[in-house]
Backbone bond lengths (Angstrom), bond angles and torsions (degrees), N, CA, C in turn:
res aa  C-N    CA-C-N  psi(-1)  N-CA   C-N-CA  omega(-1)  CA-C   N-CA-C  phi
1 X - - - 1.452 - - 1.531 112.18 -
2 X 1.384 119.55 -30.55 1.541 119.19 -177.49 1.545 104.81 -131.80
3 X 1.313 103.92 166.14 1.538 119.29 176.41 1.635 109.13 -109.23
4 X 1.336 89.45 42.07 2.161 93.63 -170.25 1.737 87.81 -113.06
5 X 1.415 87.67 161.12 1.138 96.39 -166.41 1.614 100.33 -118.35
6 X 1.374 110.60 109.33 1.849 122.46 -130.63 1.913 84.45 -88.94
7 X 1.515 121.63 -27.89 1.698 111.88 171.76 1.283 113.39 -58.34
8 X 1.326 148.63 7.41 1.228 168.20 157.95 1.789 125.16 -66.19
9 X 1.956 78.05 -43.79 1.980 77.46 -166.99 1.495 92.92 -98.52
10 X 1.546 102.24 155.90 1.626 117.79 -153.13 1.083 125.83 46.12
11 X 1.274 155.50 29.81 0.834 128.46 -137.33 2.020 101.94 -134.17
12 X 1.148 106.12 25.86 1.195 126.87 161.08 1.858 126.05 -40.20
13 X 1.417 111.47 58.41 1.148 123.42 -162.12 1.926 111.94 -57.49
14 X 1.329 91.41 -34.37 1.809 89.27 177.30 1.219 113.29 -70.26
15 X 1.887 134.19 -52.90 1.257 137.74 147.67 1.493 127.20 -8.53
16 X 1.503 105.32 -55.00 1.335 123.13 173.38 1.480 118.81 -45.11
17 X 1.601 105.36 -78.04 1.038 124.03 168.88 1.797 137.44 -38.66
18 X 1.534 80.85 -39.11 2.160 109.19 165.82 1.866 100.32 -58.23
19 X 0.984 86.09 -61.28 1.659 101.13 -174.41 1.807 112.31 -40.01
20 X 1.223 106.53 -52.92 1.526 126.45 178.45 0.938 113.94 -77.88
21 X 2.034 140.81 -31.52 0.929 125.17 154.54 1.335 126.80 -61.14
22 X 0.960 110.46 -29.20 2.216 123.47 -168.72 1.665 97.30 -76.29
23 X 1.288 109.58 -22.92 1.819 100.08 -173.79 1.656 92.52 -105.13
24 X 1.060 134.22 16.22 1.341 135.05 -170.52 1.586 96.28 -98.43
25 X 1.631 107.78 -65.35 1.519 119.51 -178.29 1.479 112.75 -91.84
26 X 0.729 126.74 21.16 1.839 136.14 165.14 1.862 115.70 -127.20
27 X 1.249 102.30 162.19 1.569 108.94 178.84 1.518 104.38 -110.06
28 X 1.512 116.24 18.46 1.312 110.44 -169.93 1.651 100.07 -122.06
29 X 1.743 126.62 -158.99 1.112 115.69 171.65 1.835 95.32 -104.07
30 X 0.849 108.18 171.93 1.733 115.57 154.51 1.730 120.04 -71.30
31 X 1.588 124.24 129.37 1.510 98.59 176.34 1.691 110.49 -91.18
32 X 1.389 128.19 132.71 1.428 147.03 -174.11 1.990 93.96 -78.88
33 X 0.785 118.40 158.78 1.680 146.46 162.31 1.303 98.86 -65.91
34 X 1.659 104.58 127.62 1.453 114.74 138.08 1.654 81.16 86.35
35 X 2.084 110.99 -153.08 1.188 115.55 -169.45 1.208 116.50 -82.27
36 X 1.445 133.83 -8.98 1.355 138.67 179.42 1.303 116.36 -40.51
37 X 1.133 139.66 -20.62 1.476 142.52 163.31 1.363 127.40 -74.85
38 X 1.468 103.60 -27.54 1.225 119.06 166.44 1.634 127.92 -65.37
39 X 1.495 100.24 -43.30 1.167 130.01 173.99 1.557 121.10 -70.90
40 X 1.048 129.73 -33.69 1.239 153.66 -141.64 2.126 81.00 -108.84
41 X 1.009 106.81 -50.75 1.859 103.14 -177.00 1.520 108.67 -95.25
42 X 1.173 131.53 9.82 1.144 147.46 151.52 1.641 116.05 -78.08
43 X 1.523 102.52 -28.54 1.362 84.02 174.10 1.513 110.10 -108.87
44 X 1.285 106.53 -21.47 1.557 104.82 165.18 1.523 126.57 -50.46
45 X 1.350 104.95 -51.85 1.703 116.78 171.11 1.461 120.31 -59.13
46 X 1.742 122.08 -15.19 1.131 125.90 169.83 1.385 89.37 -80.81
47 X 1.176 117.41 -54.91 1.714 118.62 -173.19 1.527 112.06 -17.80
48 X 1.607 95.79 -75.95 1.479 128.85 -174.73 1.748 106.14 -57.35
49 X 1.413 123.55 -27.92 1.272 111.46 160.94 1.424 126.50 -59.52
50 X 1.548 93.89 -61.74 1.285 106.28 172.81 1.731 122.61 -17.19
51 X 1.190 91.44 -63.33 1.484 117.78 -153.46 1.796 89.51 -69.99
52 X 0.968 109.09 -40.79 2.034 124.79 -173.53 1.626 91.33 -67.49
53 X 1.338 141.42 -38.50 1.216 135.90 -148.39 1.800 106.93 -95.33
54 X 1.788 92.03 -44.41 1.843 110.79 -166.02 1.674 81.88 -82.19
55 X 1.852 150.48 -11.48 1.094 102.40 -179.15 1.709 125.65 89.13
56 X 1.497 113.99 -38.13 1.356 98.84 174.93 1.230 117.89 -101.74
57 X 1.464 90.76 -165.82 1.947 93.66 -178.37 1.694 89.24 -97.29
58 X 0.627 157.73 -38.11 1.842 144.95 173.09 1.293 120.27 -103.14
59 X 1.232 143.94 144.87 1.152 138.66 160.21 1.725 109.50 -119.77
60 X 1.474 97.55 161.51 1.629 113.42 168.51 1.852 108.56 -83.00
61 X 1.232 95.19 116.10 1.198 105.69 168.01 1.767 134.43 -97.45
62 X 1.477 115.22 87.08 1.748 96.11 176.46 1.158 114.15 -91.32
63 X 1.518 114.31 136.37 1.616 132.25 177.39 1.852 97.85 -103.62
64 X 1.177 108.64 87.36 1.235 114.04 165.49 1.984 135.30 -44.92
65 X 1.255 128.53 58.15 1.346 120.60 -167.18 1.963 108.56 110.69
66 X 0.723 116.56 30.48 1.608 123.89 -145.26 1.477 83.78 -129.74
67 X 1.618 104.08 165.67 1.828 115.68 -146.76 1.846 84.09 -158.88
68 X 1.638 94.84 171.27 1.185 94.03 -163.50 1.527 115.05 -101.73
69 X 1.781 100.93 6.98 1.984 110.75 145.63 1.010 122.49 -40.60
70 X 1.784 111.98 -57.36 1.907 103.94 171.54 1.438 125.35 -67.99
71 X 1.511 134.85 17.23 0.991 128.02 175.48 1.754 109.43 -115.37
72 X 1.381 101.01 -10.30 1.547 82.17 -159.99 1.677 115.99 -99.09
73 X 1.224 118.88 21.78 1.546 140.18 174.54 1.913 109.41 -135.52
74 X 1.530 100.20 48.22 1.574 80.64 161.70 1.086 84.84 -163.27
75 X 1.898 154.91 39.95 1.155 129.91 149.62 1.709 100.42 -87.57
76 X 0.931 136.15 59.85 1.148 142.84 143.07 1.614 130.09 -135.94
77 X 1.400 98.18 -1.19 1.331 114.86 154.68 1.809 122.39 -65.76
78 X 1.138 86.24 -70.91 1.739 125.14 -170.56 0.885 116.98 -75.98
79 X 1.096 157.23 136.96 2.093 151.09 130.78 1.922 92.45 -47.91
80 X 1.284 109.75 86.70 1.123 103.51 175.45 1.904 103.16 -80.32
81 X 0.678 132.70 44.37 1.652 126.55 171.98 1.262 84.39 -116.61
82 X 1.300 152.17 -65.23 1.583 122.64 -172.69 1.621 126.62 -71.52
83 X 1.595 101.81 33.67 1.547 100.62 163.18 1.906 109.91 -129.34
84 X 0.933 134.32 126.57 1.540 136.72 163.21 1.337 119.60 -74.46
85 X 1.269 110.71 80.87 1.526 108.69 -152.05 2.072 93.92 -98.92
86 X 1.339 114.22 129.35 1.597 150.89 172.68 1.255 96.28 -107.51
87 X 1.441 112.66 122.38 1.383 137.69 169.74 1.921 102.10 -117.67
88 X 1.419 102.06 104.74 1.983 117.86 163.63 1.336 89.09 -57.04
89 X 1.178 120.28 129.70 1.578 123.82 149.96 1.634 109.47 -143.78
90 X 1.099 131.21 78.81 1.442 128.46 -177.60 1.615 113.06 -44.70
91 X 1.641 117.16 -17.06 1.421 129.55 -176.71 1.395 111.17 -106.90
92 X 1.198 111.11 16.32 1.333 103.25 -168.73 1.939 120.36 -85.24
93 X 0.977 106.36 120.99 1.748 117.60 177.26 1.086 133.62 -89.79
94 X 1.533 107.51 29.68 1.787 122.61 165.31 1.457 107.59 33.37
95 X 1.641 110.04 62.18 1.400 137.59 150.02 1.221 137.06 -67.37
96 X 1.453 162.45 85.51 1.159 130.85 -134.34 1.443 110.11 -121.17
97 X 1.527 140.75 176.42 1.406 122.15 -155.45 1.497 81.07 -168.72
98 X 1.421 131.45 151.53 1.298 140.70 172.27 1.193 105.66 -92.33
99 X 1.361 127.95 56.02 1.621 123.30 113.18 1.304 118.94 -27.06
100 X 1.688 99.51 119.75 1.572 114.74 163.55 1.646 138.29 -53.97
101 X 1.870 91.45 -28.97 1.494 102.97 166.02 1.357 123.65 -110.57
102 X 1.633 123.05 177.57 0.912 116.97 157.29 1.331 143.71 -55.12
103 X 1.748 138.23 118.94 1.727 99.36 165.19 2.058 71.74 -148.79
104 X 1.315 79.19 159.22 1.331 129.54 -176.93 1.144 128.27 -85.06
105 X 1.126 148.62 87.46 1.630 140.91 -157.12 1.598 93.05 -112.31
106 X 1.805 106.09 143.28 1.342 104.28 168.73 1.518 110.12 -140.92
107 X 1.520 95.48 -168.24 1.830 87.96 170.85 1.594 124.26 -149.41
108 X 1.719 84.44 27.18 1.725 90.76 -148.06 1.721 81.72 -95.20
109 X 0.899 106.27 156.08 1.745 112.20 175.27 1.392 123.68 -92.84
110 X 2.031 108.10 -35.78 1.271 114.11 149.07 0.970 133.40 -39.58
111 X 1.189 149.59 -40.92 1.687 168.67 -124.72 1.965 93.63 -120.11
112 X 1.187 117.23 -29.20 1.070 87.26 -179.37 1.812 111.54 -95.83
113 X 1.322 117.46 12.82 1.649 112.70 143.98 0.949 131.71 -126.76
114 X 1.671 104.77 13.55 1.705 103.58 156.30 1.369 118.93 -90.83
115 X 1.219 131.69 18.17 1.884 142.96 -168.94 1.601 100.18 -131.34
116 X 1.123 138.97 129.58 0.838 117.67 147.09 1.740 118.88 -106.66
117 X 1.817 82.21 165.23 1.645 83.51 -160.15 1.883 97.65 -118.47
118 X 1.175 95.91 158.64 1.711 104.88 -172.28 1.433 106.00 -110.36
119 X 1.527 119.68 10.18 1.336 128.29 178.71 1.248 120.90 -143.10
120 X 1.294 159.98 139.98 1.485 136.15 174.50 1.578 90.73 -127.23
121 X 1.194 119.91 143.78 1.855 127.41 160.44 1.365 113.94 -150.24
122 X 1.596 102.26 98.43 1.081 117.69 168.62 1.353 130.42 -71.80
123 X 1.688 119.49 -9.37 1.341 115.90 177.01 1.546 106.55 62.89
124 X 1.945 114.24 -131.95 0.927 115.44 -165.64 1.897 102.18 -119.24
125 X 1.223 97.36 6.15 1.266 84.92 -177.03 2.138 127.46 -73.18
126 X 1.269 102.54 3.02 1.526 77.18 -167.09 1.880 97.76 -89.39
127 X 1.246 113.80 23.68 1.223 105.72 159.61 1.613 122.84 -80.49
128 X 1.571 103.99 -0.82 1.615 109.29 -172.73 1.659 95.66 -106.17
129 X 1.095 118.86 19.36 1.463 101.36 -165.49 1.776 97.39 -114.84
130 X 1.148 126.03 153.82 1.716 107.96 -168.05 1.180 91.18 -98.20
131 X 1.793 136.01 -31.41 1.350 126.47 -165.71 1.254 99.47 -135.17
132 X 1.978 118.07 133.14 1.297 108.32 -174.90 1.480 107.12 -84.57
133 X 1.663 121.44 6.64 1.240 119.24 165.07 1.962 114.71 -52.94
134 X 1.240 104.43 -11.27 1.224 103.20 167.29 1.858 125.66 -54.46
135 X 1.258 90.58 -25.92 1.501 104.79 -161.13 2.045 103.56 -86.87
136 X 1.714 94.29 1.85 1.405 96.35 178.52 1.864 108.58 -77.18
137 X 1.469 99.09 -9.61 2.011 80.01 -167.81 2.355 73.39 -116.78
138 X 0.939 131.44 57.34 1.152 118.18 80.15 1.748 163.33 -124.08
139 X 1.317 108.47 -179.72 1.353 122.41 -142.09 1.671 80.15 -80.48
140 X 0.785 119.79 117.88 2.112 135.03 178.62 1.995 107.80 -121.85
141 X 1.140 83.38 15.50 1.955 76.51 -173.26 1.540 113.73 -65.67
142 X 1.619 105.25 -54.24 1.633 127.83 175.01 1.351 93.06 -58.24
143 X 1.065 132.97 -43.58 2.082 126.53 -134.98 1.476 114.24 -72.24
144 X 1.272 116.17 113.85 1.583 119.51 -170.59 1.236 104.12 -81.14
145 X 1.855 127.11 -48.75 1.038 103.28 -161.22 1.933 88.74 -144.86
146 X 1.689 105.17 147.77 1.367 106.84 -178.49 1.720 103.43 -131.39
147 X 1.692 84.51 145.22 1.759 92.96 -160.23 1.626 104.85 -95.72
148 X 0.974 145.10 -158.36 1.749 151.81 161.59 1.676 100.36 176.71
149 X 1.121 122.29 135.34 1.263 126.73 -155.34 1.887 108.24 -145.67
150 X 1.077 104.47 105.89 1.883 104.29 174.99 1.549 101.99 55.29
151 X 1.036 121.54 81.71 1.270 124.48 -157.18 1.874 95.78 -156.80
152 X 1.456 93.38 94.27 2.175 87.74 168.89 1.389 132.52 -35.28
153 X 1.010 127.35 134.36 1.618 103.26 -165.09 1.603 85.07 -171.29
154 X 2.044 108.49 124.09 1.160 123.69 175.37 1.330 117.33 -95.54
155 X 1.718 104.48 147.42 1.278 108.64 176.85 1.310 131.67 -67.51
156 X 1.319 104.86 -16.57 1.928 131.54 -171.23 1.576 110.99 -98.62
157 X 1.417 84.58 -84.45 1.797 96.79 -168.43 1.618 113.71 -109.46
158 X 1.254 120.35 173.39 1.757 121.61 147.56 1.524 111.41 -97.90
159 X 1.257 112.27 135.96 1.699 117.33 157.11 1.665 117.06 -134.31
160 X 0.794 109.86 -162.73 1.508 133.72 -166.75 1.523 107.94 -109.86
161 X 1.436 134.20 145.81 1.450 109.89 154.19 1.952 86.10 174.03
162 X 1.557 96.77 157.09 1.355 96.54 -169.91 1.693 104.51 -99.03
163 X 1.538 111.08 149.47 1.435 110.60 -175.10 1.648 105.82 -95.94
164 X 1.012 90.60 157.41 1.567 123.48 -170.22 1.747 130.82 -57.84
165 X 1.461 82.37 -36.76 1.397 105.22 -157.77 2.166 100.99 -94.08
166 X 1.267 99.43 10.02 1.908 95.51 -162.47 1.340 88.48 173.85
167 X 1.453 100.52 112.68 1.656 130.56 173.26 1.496 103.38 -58.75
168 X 1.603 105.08 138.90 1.453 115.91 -174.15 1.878 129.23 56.13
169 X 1.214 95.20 36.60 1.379 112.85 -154.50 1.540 95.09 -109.41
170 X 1.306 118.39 78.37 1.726 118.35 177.34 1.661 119.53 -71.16
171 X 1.121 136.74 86.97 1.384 107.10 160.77 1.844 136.40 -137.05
172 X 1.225 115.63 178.91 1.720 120.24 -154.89 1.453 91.26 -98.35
173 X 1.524 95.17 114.94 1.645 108.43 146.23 1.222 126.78 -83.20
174 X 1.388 115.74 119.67 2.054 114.39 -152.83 1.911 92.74 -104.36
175 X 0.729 108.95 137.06 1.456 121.82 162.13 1.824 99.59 -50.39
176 X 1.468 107.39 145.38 1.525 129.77 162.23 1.173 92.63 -66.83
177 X 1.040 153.78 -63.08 1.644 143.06 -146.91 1.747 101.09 -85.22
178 X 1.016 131.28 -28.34 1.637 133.54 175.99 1.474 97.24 -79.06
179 X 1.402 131.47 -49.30 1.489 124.37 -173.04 1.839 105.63 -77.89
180 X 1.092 111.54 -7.94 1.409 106.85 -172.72 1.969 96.35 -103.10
181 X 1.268 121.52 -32.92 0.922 122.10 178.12 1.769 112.47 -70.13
182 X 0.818 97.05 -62.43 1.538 104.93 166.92 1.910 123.93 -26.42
183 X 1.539 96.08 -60.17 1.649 109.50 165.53 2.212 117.39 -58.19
184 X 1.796 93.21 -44.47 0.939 82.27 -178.35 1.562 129.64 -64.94
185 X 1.547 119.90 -17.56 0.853 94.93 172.61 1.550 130.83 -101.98
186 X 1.200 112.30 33.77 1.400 138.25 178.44 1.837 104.37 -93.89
187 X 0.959 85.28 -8.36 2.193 101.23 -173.29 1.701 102.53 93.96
188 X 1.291 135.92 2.37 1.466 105.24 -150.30 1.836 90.44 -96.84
189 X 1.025 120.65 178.23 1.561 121.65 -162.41 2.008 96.47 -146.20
190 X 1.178 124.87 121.33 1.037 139.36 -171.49 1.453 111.06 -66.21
191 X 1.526 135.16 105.72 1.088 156.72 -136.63 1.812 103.69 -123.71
192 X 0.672 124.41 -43.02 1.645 130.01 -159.08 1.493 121.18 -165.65
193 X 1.602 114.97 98.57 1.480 126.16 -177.78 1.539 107.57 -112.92
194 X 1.664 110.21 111.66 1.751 87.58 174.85 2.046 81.28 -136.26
195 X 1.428 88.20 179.62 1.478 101.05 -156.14 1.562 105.65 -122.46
196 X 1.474 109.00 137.00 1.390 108.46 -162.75 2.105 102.05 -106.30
197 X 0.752 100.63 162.02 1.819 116.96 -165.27 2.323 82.67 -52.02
198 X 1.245 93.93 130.47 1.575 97.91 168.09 1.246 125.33 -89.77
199 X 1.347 114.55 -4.32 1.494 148.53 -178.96 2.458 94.93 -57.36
200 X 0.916 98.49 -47.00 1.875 118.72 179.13 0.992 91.63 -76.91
201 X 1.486 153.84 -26.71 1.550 119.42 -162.19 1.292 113.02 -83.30
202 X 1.387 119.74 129.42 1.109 118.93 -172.59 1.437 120.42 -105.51
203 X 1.591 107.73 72.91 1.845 124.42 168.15 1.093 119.68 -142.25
204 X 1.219 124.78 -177.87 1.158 123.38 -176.35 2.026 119.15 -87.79
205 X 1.569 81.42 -43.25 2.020 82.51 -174.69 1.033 109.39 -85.99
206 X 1.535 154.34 136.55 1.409 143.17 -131.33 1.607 82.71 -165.45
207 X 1.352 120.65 -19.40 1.731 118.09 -177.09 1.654 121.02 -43.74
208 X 1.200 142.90 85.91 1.417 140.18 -157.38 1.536 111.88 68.57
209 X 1.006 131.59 10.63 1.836 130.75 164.86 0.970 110.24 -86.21
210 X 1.434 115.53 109.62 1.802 113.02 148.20 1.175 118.94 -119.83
211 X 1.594 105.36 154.63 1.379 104.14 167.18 1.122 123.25 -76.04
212 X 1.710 119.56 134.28 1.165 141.11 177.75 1.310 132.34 -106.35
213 X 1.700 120.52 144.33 1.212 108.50 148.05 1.457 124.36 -101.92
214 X 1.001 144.27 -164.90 1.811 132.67 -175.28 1.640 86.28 -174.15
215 X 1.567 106.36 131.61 1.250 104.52 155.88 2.119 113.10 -118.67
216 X 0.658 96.13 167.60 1.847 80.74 179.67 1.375 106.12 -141.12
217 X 1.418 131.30 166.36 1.495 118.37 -176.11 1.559 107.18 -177.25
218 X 1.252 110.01 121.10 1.631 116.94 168.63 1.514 120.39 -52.22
């Protein structure tokens, strides 16, 4: 879909590392800039649903497009040992970072409907994806609850359009009613919409787009 060169985005290795030291020698989290804090317990609290809904003591976790920024300020949130957290990264460059827990990065495309997962968190990525028919090879049978996080999202239509903020950077603003339709017929029922500062979005047409979070849940 783009000509960007995706080892680029996030990829703030000193940040990273800050992040993982401060939750190493503290019992607290670190606070991040801007909405990242917001975001960051948005996906934990889906976490913590999740986990309240499926019943067990572990769940399968897929982090759809996700980097190892979202991991390194929330084991002091979470009991992250009852999540198995798999990070999709088709870009991923087997980097490694002293994270306290496990997670799993892959790249195989199969794997995400031969596993099933009891969590899905897409973050912000399905604005990079051109068709959410993508979201058919994965495996959603187990999945109680699915996250979407700071993610543009129109009240009207979907289009196309390049962002602002990072040369060659293509991506799809999907209509609420196509992303809600889509889930619904998977069973999941739209649970939690709150709206992030529009002041960050980085495009040009801003006419009915806001940034969103969406949580969804069987």
């Amino acid at each position: 879909m783009n000509n960007y060169k995706w080892n680029q985005y996030n990829n703030n290795k000193k940040l990273i590392q800050n992040l993982i030291d401060f939750n190493k020698k503290k019992t607290v989290n670190a606070v991040e800039k801007g909405l990242y804090n917001q975001i960051r317990d948005i996906f934990c609290l889906s976490l913590i649903l999740s986990l309240k809904i499926s019943k067990k003591n572990k769940i399968n976790v897929l982090d759809f497009g996700s980097n190892h920024l979202a991991y390194s300020n929330i084991v002091n949130k979470i009991d992250c040992k009852k999540f198995s957290f798999s990070v999709y990264d088709p870009f991923y460059n087997k980097e490694k970072f002293s994270i306290p827990f496990k997670i799993s990065f892959f790249n195989n495309l199969a794997l995400l409907k031969k596993k099933r997962w009891d969590m899905v968190n897409f973050g912000s990525s399905i604005q990079y994806l051109e068709s959410l028919d993508v979201l058919e090879n994965i495996n959603l049978t187990n999945t109680k609850v699915v996250s979407i996080t700071h993610t543009p999202i129109n009240l009207k239509k979907s289009y196309f359009e390049m962002q602002t903020n990072h040369k060659n950077l293509k991506h799809k603003v999907y209509s609420l009613k196509e992303i809600k339709k889509i889930f619904l017929k998977k069973n999941f029922k739209l649970i939690f919409k709150s709206r992030n500062d529009e002041n960050l979005f980085v495009a040009k047409n801003k006419k009915d787009t806001y940034l969103l979070n969406l949580v969804f849940s069987k």
